[in-house]
N, C-alpha and C positions, 0 to 999 in steps of 0.2 A: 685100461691104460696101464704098462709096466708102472712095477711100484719106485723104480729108481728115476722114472721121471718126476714122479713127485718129490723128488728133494730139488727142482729146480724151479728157482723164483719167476721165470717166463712161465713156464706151465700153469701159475697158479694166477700168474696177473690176468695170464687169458682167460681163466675161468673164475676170474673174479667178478668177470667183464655182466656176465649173465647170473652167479651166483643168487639163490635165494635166499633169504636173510636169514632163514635157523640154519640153513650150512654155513655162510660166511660166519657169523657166531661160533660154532662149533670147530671153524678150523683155523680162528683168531691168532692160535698161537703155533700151529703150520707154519701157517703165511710169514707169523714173527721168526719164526726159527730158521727158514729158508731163505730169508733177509728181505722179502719181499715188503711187509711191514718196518718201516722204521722210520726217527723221529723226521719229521719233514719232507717225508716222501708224499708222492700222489696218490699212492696206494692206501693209506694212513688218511687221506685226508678224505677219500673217499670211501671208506668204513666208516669213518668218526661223521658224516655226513648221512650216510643209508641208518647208523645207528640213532643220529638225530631227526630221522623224518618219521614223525607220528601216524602219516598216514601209510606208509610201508610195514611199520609197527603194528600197525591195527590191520591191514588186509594178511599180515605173517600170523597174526592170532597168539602170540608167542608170548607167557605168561610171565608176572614179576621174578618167579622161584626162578625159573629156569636161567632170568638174565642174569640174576644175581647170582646162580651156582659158575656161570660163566666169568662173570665180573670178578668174582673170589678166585678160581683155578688160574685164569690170564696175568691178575694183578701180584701174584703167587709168584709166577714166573718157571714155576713148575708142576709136572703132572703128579699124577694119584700116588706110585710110586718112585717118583721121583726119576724116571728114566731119561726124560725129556726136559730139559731148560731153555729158557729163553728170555729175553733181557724186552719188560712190558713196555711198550710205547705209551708216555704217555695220556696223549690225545685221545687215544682208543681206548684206556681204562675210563677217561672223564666220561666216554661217549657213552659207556659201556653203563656208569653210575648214575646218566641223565636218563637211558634206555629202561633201567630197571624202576625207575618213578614213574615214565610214560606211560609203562605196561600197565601197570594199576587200570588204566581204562579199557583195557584188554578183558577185565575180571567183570565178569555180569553179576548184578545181582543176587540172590536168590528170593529176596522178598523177606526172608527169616528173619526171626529176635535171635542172635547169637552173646552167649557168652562163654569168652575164653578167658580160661586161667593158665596161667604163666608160673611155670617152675624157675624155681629164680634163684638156685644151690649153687654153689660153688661149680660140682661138677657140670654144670651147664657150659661153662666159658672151653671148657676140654671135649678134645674129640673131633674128628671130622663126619658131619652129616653126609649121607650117600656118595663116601669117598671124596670128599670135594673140601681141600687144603682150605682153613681159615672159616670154612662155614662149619658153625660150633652149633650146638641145639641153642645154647641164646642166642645168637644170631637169624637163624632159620625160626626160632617161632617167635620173635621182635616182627621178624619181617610178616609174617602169617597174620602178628597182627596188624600192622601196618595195612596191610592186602583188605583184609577183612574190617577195615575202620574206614576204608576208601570206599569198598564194594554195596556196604551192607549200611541203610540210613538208621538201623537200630543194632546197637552193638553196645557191650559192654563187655569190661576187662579186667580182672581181678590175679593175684600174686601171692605164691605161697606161702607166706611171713612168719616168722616169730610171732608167737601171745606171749602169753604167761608162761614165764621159768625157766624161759633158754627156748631154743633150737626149736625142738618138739617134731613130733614123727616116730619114725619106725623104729630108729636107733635109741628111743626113751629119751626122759628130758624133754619138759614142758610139753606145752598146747601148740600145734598148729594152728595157725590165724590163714587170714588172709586181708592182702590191702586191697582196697579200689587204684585204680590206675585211671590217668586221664592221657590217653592215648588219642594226638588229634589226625586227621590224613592229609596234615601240611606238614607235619612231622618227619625231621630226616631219619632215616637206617641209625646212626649213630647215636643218637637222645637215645632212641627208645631202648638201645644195649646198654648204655650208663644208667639209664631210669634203674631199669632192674637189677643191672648187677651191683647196685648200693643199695640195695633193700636189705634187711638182716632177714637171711634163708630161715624158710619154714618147712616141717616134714611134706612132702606131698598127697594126701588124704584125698583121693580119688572120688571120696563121694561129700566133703568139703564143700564146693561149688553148689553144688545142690543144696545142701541143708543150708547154707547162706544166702542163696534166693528165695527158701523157704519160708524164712526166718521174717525177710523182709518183702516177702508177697513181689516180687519181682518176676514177669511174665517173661520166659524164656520157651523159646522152640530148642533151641540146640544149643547145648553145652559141649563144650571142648577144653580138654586139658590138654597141653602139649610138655613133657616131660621129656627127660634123654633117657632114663631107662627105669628111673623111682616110681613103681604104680605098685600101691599097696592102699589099703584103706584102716579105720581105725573101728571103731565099737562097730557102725553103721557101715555095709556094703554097698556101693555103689547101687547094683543094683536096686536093693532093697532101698535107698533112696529114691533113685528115679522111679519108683513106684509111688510111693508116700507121695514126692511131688507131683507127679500127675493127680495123684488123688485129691491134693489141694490147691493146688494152681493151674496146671495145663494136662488135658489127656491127653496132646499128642507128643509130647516134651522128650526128647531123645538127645543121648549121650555118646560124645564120640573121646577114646583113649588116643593119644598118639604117642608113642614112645619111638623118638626118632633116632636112637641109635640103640636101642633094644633088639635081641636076640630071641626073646618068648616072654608073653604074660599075658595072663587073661583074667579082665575084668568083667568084659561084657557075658552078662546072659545066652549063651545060643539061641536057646528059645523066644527072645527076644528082640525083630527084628527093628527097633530104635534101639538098640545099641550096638556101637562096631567101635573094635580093636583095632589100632595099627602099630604095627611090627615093622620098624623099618621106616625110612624117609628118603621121597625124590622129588623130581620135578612130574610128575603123575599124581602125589597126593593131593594136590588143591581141587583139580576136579572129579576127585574119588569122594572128597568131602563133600562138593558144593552137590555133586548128585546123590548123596546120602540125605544130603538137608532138605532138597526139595522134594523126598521121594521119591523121585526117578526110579527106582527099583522095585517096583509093584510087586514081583513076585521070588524076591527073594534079595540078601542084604550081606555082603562081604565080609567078612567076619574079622578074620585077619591077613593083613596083605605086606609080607617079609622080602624086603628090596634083594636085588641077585646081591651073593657076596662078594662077586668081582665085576669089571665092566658096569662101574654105576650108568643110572638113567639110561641103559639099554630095554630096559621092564618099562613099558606105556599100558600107563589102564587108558580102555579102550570106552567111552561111553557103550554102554548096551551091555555091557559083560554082566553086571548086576541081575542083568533078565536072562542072560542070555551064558549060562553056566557052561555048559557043555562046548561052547564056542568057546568058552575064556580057555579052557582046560586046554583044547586041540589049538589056539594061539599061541600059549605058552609053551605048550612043549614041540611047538612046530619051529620056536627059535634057538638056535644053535649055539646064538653068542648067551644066554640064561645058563651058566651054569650049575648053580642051586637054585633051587625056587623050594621053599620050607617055610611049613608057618598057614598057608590059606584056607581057609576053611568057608566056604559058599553053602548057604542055609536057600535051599529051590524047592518048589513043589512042580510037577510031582517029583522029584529025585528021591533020594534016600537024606534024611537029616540034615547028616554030613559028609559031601565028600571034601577030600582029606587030598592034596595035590603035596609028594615029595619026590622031585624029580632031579637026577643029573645026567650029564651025558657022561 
């Protein structure tokens, strides 16, 4: 189709007509810009209608992350670099905010004891997570936990807090703590951003979580931190904890970092296939997690996986890419719009260790 027909609002009603719901989603703010979208139109009322049907929701398979990366760009009213404006409808943002709660039942299970800790600094409320205006790393990992207190019937959630003598962390001045959170999955998107962002910030101590379940004999499969870019540890290494805990509560007990607006760090072990790094955040990490956690990757485990630096959410982890290394490699670099792809590192047998993916066009 010429590209100059797409700036006209007929073209898109007609293929509105048939559209499937992660493209209508995706070109929400098209449609607004083209005038085809707007308040008390038909068009508006049947988006806000296909966004309201749970069973269209559920056969789209279309997870919370993604609605919400959606529901923040649209309600925004502009794009990534601000090229593009358009004045939100508001029907369609409501539909958009109802969509992203429905999804929750989109998310399977995994059967796991999960516990996520929440970095809860200042610098959390700053930054946009994989390019996508208003979605902050608090925001995105409130929401992860929201996801994960819906999905999973054994969950717990803890916060990097002050102890003793101030602050405490990397920058000196006092103990890192942590609080218990009571995070329920009736819980709106908004509580659980205020919950945390009134907590008085504590260092983020990467292997913290661990010694606090230790402490208290609390049976954990998967531990996750979700931070924006602070992953350091203090006396004790992560690693070197998830070991200790295995040894006295769980042997299969595995550790996941996420630094969702991080550039490089590495916590996790290589040699270690329970634990993975992530470098970077999209709408791909939630099922990069949930197939970490169930083990899904029998013969080898992702080590680190660094979002494109341009064109967010164009990078899809693929189920099987875990097992299936050599695919992942010739997937990625077979797509044109990946810019950078820096940072992954796949642990396979038979392969070699590491290979090492740094690719541009």
């Amino acid at each position: 189709m010429p590209t100059e027909w797409l700036r006209d609002a007929a073209v898109w009603e007609a293929l509105l007509e048939e559209m499937p719901l992660g493209a209508m989603i995706r070109n929400l703010a098209t449609m607004t810009r083209v005038g085809l979208l707007a308040p008390g139109s038909d068009a508006a009322r049947t988006v806000a209608a296909r966004l309201g049907d749970g069973a269209r929701l559920r056969r789209a398979r279309i997870g919370p992350i993604a609605v919400l990366a959606a529901l923040k760009t649209y309600a925004q009213g502009r794009g990534e670099r601000g090229r593009h404006t358009w004045e939100p409808v508001a029907p369609v943002v409501d539909a958009l905010d109802g969509a992203f709660y429905a999804a929750f039942g989109n998310v399977p299970p995994t059967g796991r004891r999960w516990l996520l800790a929440l970095d809860v600094s200042g610098s959390m409320g700053a930054g946009a997570v994989a390019g996508v205006p208003g979605l902050t790393p608090r925001v995105a990992s409130a929401a992860m936990a929201l996801v994960t207190a819906n999905a999973e019937a054994d969950a717990t959630f803890v916060a990097f807090t002050a102890a003793r003598g101030g602050y405490g962390g990397q920058w000196g001045g006092g103990d890192p703590g942590l609080t218990r959170l009571t995070i329920s999955p009736r819980q709106r998107l908004d509580d659980v951003v205020g919950e945390t962002a009134r907590l008085p910030m504590g260092g983020t101590d990467c292997a913290l979580p661990l010694l606090w379940a230790m402490r208290h004999q609390i049976p954990v499969d998967v531990f996750a931190v979700y931070t924006d870019s602070e992953t350091w540890h203090g006396a004790v290494h992560p690693a070197q904890a998830l070991r200790e805990y295995r040894r006295k509560v769980n042997p299969a007990a595995k550790l996941v970092v996420i630094g969702m607006v991080s550039s490089n760090f590495s916590i996790a072990d290589p040699l270690d296939r329970g634990m993975l790094d992530v470098v970077g955040f999209d709408t791909a990490v939630p099922a990069l997690l949930s197939d970490f956690g169930t083990g899904a990757c029998k013969s080898g485990a992702m080590q680190r996986l660094a979002r494109p630096v341009r064109t967010p959410g164009r990078f899809e982890y693929r189920r099987g890419w875990l097992n299936r290394p050599k695919q992942a490699t010739q997937d990625i670099a077979s797509h044109p719009q990946i810019l950078v792809v820096v940072g992954m590192m796949i642990l396979a047998v038979p392969m070699p260790t590491t290979t090492r993916i740094q690719w541009a066009r």
